[in-house]
VOBA-1610 file (N, C-alpha, C; in pm, whole numbers, padded with zeros to 5 digits, always signed):
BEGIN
Unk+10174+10599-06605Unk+10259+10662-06504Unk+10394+10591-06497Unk+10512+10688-06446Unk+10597+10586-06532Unk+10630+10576-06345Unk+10726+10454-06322Unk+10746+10415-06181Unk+10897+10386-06194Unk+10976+10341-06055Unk+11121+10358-06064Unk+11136+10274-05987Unk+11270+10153-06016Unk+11278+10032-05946Unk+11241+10060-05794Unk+11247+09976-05755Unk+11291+09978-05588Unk+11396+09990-05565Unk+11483+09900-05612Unk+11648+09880-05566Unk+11703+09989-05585Unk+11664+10071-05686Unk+11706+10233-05714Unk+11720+10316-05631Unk+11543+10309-05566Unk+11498+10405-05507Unk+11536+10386-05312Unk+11546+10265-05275Unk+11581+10248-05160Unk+11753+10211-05100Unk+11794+10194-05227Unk+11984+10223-05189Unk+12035+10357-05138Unk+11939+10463-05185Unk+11936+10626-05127Unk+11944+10617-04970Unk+11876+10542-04893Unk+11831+10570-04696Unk+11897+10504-04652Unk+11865+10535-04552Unk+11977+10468-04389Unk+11901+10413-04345Unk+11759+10424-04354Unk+11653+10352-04275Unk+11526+10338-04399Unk+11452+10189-04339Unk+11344+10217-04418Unk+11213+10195-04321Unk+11076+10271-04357Unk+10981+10184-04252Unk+10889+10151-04383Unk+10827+10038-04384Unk+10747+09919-04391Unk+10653+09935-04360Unk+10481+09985-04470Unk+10370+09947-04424Unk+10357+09815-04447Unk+10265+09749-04374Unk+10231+09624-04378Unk+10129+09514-04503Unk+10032+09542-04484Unk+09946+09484-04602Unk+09952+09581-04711Unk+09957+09483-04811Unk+09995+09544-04935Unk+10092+09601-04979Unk+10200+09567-04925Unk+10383+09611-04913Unk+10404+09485-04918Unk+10438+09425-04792Unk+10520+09338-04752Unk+10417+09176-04747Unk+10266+09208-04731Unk+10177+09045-04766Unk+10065+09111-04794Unk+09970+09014-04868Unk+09820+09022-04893Unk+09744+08930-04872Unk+09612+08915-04956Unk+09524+08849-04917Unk+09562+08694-04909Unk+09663+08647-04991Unk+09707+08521-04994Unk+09846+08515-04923Unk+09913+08608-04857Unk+10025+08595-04759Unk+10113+08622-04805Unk+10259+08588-04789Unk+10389+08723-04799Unk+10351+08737-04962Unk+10392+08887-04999Unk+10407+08894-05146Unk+10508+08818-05204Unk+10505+08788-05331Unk+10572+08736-05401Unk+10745+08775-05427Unk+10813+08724-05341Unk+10984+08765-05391Unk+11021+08886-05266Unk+10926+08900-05189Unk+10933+09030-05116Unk+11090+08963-04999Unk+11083+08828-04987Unk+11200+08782-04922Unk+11370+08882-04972Unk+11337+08859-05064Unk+11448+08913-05134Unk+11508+09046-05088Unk+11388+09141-05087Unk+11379+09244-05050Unk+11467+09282-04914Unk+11426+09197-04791Unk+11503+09183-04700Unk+11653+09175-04693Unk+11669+09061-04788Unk+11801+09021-04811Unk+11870+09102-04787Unk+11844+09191-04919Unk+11923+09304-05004Unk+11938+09414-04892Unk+11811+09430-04768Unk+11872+09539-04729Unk+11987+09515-04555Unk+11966+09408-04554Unk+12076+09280-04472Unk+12201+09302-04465Unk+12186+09316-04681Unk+12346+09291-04702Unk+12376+09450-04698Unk+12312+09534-04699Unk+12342+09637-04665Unk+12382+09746-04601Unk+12313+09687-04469Unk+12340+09697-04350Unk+12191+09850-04351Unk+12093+09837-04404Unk+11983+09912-04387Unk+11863+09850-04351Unk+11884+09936-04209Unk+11801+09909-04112Unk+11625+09902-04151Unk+11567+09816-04078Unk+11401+09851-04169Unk+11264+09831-04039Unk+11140+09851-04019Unk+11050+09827-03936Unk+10946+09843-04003Unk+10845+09734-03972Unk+10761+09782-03998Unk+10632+09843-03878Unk+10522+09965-03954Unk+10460+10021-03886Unk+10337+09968-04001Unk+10250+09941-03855Unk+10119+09864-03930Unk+09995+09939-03825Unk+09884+09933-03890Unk+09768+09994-03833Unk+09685+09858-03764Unk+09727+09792-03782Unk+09702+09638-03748Unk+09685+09619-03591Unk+09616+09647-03483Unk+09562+09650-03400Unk+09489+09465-03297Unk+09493+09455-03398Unk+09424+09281-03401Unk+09492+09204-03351Unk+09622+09253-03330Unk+09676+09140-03247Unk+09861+09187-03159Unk+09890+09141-03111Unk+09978+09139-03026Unk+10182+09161-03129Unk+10225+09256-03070Unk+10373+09249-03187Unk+10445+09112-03196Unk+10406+09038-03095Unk+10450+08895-03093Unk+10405+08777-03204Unk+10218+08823-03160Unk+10162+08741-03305Unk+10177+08774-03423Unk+10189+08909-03457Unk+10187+08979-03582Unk+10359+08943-03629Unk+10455+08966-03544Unk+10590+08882-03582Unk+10573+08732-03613Unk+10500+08660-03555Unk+10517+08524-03572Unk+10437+08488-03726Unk+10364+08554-03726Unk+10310+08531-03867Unk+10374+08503-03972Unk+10503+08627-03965Unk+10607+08642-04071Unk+10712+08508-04066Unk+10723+08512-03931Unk+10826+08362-03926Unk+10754+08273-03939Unk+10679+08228-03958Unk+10557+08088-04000Unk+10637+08089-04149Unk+10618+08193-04172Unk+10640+08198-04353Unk+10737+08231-04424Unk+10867+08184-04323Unk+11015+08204-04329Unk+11085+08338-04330Unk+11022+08411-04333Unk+11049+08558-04324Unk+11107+08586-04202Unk+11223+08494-04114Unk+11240+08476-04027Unk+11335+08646-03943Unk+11393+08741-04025Unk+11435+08861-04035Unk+11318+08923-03967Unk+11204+08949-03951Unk+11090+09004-03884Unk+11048+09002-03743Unk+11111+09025-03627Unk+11145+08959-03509Unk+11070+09110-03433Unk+11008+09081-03331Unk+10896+09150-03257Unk+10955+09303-03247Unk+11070+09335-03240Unk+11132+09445-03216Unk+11106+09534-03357Unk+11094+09492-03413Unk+11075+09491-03567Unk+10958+09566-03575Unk+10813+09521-03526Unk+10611+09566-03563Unk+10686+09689-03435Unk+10576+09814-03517Unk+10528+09920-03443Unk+10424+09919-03457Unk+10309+09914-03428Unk+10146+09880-03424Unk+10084+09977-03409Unk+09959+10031-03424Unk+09878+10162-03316Unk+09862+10100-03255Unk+09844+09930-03202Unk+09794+09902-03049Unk+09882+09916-02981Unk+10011+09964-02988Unk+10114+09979-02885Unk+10078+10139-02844Unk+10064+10257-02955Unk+09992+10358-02884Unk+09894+10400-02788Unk+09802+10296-02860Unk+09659+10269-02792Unk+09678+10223-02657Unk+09802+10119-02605Unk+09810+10049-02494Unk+09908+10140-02408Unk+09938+10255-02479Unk+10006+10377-02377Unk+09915+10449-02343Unk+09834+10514-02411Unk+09732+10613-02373Unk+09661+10568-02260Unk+09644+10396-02260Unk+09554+10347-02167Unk+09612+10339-02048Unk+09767+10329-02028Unk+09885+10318-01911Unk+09859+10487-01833Unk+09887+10565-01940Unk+09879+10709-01887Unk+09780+10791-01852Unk+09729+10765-01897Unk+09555+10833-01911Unk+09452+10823-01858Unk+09424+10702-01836Unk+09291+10626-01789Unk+09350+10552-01660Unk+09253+10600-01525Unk+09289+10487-01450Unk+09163+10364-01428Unk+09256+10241-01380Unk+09176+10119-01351Unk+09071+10125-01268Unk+08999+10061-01278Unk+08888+10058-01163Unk+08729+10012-01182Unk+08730+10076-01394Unk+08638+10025-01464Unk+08702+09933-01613Unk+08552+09889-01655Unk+08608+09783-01764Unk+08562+09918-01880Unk+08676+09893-01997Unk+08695+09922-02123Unk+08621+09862-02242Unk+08449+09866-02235Unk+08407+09799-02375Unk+08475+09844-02491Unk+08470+09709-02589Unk+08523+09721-02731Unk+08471+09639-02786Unk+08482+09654-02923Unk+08461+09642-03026Unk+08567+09577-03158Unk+08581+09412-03113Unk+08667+09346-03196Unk+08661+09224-03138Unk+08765+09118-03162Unk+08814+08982-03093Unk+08897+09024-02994Unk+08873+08896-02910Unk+08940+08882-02758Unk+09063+08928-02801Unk+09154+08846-02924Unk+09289+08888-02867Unk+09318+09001-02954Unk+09233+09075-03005Unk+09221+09247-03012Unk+09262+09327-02886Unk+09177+09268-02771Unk+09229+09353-02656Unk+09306+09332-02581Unk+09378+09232-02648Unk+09541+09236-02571Unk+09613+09380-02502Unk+09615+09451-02634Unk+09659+09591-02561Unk+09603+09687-02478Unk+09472+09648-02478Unk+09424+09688-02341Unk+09434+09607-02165Unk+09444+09509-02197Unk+09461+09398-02090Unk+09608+09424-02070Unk+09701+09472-02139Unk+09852+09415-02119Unk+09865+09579-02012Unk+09767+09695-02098Unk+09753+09839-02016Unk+09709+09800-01875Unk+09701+09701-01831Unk+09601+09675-01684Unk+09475+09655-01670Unk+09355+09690-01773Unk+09264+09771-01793Unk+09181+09633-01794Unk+09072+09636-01741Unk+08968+09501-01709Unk+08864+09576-01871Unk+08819+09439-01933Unk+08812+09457-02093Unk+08659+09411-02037Unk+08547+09431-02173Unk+08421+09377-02143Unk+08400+09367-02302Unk+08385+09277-02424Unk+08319+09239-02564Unk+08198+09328-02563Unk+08139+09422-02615Unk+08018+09501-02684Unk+07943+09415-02656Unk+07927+09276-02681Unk+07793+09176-02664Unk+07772+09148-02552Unk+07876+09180-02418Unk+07852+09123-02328Unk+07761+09277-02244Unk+07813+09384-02292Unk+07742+09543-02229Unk+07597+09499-02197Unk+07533+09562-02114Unk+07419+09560-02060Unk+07398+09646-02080Unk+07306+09762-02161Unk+07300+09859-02154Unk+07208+09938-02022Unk+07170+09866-02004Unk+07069+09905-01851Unk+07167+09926-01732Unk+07256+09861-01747Unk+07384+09926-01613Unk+07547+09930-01688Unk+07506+10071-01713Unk+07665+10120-01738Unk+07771+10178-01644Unk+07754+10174-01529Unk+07857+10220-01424Unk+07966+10147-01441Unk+07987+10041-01463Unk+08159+10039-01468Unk+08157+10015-01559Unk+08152+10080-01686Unk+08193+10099-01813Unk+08277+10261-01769Unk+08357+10250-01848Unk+08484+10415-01822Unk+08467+10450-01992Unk+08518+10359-02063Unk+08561+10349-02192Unk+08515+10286-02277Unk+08560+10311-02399Unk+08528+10216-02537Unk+08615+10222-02629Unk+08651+10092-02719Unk+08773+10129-02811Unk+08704+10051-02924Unk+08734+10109-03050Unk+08734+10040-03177Unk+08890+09944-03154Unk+08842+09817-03213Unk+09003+09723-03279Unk+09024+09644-03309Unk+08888+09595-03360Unk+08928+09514-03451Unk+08732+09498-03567Unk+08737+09414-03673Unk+08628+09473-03779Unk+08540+09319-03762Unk+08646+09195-03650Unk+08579+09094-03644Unk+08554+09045-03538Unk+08511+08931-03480Unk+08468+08917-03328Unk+08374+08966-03261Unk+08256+09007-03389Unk+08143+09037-03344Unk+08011+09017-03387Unk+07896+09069-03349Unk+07783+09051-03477Unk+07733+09160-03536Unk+07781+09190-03666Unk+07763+09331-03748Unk+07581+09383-03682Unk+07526+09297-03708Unk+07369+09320-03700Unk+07335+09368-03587Unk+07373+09348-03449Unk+07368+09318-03373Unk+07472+09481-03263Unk+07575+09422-03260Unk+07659+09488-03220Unk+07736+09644-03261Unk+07715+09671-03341Unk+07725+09786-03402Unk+07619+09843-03356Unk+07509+09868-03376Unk+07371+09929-03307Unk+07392+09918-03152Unk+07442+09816-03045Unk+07430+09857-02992Unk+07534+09924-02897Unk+07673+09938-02988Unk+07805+10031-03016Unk+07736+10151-02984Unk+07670+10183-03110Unk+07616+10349-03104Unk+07520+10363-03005Unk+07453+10283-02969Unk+07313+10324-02846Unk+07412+10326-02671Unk+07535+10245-02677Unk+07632+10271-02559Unk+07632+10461-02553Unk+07735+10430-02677Unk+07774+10588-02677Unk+07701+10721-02675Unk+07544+10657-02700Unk+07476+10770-02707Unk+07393+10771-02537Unk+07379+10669-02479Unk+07338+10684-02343Unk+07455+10690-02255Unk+07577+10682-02259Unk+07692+10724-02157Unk+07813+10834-02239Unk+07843+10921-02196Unk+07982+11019-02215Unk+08100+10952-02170Unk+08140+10921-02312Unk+08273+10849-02247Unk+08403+10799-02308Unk+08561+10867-02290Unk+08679+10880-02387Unk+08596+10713-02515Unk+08645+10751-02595Unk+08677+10636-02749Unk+08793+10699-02785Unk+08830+10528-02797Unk+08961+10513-02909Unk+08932+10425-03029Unk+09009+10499-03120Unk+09033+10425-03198Unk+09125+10356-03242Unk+09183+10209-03236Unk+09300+10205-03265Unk+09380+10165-03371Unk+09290+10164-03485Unk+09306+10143-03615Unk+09250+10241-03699Unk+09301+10331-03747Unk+09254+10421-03844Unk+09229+10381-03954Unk+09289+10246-04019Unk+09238+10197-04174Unk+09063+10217-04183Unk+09046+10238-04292Unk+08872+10296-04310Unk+08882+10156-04391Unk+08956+10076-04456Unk+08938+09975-04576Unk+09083+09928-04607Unk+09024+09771-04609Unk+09140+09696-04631Unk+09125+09562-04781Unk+09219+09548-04838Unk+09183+09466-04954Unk+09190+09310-04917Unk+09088+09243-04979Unk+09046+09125-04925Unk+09068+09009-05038Unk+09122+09076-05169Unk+09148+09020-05297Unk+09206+09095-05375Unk+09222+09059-05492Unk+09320+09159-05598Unk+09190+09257-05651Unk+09074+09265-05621Unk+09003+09371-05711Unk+08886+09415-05565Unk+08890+09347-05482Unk+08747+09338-05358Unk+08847+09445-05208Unk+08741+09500-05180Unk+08782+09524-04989Unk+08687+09545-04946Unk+08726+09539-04789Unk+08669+09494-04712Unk+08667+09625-04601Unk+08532+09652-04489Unk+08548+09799-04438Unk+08640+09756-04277Unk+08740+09802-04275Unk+08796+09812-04138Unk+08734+09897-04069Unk+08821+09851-03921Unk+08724+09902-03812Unk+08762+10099-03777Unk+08830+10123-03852Unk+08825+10265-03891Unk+08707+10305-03923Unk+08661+10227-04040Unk+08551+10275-04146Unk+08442+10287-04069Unk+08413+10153-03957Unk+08339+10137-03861Unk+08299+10255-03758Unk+08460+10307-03730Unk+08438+10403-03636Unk+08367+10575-03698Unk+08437+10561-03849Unk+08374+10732-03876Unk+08235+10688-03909Unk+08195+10577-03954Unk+08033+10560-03942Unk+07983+10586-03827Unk+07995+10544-03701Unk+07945+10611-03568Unk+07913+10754-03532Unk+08086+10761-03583Unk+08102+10920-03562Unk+07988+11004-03634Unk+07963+10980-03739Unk+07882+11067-03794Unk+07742+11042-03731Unk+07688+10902-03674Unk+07535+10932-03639Unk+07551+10980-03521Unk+07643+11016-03435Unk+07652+11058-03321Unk+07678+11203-03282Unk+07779+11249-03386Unk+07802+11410-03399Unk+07932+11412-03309Unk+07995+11298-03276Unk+08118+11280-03234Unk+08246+11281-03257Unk+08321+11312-03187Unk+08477+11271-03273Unk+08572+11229-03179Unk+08619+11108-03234Unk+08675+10983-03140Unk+08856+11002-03108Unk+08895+10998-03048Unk+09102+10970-03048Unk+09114+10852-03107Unk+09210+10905-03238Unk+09294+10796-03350Unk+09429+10807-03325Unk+09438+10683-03346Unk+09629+10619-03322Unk+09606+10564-03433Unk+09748+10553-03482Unk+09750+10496-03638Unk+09847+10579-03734Unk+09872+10541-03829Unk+09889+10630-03969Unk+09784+10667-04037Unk+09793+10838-04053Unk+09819+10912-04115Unk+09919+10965-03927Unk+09862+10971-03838Unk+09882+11023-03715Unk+10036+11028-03698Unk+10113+11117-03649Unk+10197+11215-03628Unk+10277+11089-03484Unk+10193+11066-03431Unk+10248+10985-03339Unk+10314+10827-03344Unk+10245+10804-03413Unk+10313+10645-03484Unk+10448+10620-03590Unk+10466+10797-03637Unk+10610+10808-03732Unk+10707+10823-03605Unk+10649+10917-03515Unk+10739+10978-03413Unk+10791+10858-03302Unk+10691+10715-03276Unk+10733+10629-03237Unk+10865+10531-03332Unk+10794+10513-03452Unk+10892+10436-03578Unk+11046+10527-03509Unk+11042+10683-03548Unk+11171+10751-03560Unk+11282+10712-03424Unk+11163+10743-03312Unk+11307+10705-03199Unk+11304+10578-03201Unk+11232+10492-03244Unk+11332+10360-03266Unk+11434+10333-03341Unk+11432+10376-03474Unk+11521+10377-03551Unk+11661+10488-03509Unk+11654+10562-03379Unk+11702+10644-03386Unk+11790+10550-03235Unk+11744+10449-03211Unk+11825+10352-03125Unk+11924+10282-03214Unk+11897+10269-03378Unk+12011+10188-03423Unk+12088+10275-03481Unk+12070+10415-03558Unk+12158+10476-03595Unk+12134+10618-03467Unk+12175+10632-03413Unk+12161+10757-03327Unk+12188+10896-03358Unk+12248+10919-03494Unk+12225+11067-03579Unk+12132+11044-03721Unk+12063+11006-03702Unk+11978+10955-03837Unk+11876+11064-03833Unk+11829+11158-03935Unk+11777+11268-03992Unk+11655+11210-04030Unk+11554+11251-04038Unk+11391+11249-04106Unk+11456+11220-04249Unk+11508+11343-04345Unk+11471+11293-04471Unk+11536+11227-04485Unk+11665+11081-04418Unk+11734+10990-04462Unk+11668+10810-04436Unk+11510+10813-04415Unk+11439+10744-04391Unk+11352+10729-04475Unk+11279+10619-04558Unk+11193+10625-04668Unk+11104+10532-04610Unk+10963+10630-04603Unk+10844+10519-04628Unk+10767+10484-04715Unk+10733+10368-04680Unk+10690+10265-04821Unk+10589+10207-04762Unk+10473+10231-04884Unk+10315+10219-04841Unk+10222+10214-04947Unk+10101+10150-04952Unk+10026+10136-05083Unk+09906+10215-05058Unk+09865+10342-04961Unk+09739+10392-04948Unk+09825+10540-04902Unk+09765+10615-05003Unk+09773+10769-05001Unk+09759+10843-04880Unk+09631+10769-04818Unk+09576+10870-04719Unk+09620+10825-04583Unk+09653+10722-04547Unk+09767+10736-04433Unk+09903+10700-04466Unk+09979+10617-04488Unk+10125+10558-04529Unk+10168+10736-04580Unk+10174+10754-04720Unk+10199+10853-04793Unk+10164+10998-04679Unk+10055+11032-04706Unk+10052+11179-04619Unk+10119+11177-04481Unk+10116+11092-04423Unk+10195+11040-04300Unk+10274+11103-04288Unk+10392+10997-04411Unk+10547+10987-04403Unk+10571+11157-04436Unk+10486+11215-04567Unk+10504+11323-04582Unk+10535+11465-04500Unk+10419+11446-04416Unk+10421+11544-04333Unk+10522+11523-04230Unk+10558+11405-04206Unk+10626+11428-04066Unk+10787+11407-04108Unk+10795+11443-04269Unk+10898+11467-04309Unk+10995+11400-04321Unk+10950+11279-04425Unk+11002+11140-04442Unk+11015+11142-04599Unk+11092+11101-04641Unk+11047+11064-04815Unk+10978+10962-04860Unk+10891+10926-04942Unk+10820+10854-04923Unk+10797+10759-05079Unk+10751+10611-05100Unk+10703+10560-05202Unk+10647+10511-05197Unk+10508+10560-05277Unk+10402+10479-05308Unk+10416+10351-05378Unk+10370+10239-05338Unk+10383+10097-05414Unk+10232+10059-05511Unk+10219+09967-05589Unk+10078+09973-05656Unk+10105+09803-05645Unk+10132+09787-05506Unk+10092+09604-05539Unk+09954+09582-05406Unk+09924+09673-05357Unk+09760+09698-05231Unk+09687+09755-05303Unk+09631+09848-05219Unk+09550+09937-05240Unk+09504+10041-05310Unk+09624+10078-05353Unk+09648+10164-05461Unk+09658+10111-05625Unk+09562+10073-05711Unk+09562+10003-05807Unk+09674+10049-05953Unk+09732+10040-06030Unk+09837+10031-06112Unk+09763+10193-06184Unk+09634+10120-06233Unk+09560+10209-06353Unk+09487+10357-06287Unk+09476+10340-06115Unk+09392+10438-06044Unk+09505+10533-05988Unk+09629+10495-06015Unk+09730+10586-05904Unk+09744+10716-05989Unk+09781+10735-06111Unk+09799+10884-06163Unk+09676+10991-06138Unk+09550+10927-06153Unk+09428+10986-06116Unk+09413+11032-05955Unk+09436+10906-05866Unk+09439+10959-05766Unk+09555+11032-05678Unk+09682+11027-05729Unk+09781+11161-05667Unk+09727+11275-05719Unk+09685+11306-05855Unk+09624+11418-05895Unk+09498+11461-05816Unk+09399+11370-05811Unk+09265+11457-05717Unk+09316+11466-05565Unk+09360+11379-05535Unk+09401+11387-05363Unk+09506+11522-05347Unk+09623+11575-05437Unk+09733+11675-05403Unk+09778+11569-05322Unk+09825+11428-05295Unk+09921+11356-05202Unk+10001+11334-05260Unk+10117+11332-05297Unk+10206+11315-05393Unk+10328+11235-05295Unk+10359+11151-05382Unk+10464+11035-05295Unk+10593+11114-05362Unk+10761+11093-05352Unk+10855+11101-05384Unk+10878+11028-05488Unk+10797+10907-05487Unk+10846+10788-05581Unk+10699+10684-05586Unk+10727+10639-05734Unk+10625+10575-05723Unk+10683+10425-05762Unk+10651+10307-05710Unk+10718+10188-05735Unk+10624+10068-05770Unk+10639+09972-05833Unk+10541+09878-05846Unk+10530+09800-05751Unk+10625+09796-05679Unk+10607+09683-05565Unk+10750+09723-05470Unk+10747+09656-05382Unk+10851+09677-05294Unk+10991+09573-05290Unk+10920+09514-05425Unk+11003+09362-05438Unk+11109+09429-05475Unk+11298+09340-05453Unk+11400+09380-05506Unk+11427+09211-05584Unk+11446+09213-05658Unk+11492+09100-05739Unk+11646+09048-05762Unk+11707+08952-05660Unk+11888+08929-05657Unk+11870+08875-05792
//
């Protein structure tokens, strides 16, 4: 498959958005030269954000990560998260009064706690008294006991009626250059199916997380158009169909999820077709 620089392909936009793992870091932390990348669009004066399905933690921690690792250009204003969706729905939607079981680490439910919302860990549920349980959220794939807690995830949901979120749609995330690992997406359509349920997703592929990215970006250039924005992402089935539909141009990268030798095969069986296909997101000064 033949692929087309980056520097080529992203001197075209006014804006860029930024998936997160497997774009911009992986299993061993920032990609390689991806600094550069920044640079270049600095000196350009093209604006960039990233939007991550990354739920696990707070836009503060998920920024600080990047500045640990000099990537100091990455500053909180910067992460659009689904837990920032997730922590609206919970502002608007739901009132206080009961606790929100979930399903992840403590500081997973930051965005529910920051919503107002009194939080309760899956391990701590009683299933014998569910009255102030209201809710339940998928958000994170750790901070729990698979054996344990998952079973009794589904035995909640099947003895009480009651909103789920999800706030990570990733079904799978890569944990090495050839291995992954099941996110708490994957977690959630496993439920779904022994239950006959179907849960509210925030995230990418979702319509709502471009539409958040856009009016932000639409604070730094304030006539900035859909197709003058390029997203850049290494998984077909949200990043790519995403950007697509909600009428973004889009490039697939093959340094995640999307493997070098599997991408011509899979734009062909999927019909997802990126604008561009790139090896990486790296720009090289």
């Amino acid at each position: 498959m033949r692929t087309k620089s980056f520097r080529s392909v992203v001197r075209n936009y006014r804006a860029v958005f930024f998936d997160a793992f497997g774009v911009l870091k992986n299993h061993s932390g920032l990609i390689d030269g991806i600094e550069d990348t920044f640079k270049y669009l600095e000196s350009k004066g093209i604006p960039y954000y990233v939007l991550t399905n990354d739920s696990s933690r707070s836009p503060v921690e998920l920024s600080n990560w990047y500045q640990k690792r000099g990537l100091t250009c990455i500053t909180t204003d910067k992460i659009l998260s689904s837990g920032m969706l997730a922590m609206e729905f919970f502002k608007t939607k739901l009132a206080n009064g009961k606790a929100v079981a979930y399903l992840g680490t403590k500081d997973s439910a930051h965005y529910l706690e920051t919503a107002g919302q009194e939080t309760v860990p899956i391990s701590e549920v009683n299933l014998e008294d569910l009255e102030h349980i209201k809710s339940f959220a998928f958000l994170d794939d750790e901070g729990f006991d698979w054996n344990k807690d998952i079973d009794k995830t589904i035995n909640l949901l099947r003895h009480k009626n009651m909103t789920v979120i999800v706030a990570n749609t990733d079904i799978n995330y890569p944990v090495n250059k050839n291995d992954i690992s099941v996110a708490i997406g994957g977690l959630a359509d496993l439920v779904e199916q022994i239950l006959g349920k179907k849960f509210i997703r925030f995230g990418k592929p979702d319509a709502q997380m471009f539409l958040l990215a856009y009016e932000r970006a639409m604070q730094d250039i304030p006539n900035i158009k859909r197709n003058e924005i390029l997203m850049v992402g290494d998984t077909l089935y949200t990043d790519i169909i995403g950007g697509n539909k909600f009428g973004l141009d889009t490039a697939l990268v093959l340094s995640g999820n999307t493997l070098p030798e599997m991408a011509k095969i899979k734009i062909g069986s999927s019909g997802i077709i990126p604008t561009y296909v790139c090896e990486s997101a790296v720009i090289e000064l």
